[in-house]
C-alpha positions as CSV (number, residue, x, y, z in Angstrom):
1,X,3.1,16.6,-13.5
2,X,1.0,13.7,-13.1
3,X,0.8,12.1,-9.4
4,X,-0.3,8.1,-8.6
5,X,-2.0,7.7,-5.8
6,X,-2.6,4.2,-4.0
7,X,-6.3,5.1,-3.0
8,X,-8.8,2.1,-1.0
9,X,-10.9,-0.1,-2.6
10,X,-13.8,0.8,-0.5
11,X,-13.2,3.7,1.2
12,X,-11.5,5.9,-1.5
13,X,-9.0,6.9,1.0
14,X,-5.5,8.1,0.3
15,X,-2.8,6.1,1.6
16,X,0.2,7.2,-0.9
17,X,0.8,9.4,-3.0
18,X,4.0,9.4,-5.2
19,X,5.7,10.8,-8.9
20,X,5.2,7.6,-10.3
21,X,4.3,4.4,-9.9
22,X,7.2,3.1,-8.8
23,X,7.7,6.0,-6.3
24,X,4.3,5.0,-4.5
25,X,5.3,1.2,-4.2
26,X,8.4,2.2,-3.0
27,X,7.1,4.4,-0.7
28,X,4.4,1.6,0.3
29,X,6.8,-1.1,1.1
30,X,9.2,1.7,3.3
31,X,5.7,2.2,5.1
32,X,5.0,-0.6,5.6
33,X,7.7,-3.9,5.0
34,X,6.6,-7.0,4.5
35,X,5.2,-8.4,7.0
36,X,7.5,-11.1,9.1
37,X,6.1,-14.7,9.8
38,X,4.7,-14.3,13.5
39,X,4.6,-16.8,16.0
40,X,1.2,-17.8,15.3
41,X,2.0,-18.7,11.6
42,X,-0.1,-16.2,10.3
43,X,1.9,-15.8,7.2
44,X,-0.9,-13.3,5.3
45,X,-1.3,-10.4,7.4
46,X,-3.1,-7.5,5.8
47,X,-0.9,-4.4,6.3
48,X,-4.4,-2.2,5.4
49,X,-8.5,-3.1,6.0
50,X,-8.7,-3.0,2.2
51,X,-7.1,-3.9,-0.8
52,X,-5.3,-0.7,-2.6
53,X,-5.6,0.6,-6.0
54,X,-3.1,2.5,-7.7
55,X,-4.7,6.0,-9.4
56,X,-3.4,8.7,-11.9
């Protein structure tokens, strides 16, 4: 059984790990929703300190 992982950029860490693909994005947006326009009007607020790849 393969598992994805959604591992960081830099760091290599593990943030997810899922069936498939679409079981880690799901699983990534449960985690952590979309974030909400805040008061400051910072509409791009990075959920995690680095961008996420997805791994086999």
């Amino acid at each position: 059984m393969k598992m994805y992982k959604a591992v960081g950029w830099h760091s290599q860490n593990e943030y997810m790990a899922g069936n498939t693909l679409a079981d880690v994005m799901r699983k990534l947006q449960k985690a952590y929703p979309a974030p909400k326009r805040t008061s400051r009007g910072h509409s791009k607020q990075h959920i995690y300190d680095e961008p996420l790849i997805i791994k086999k």
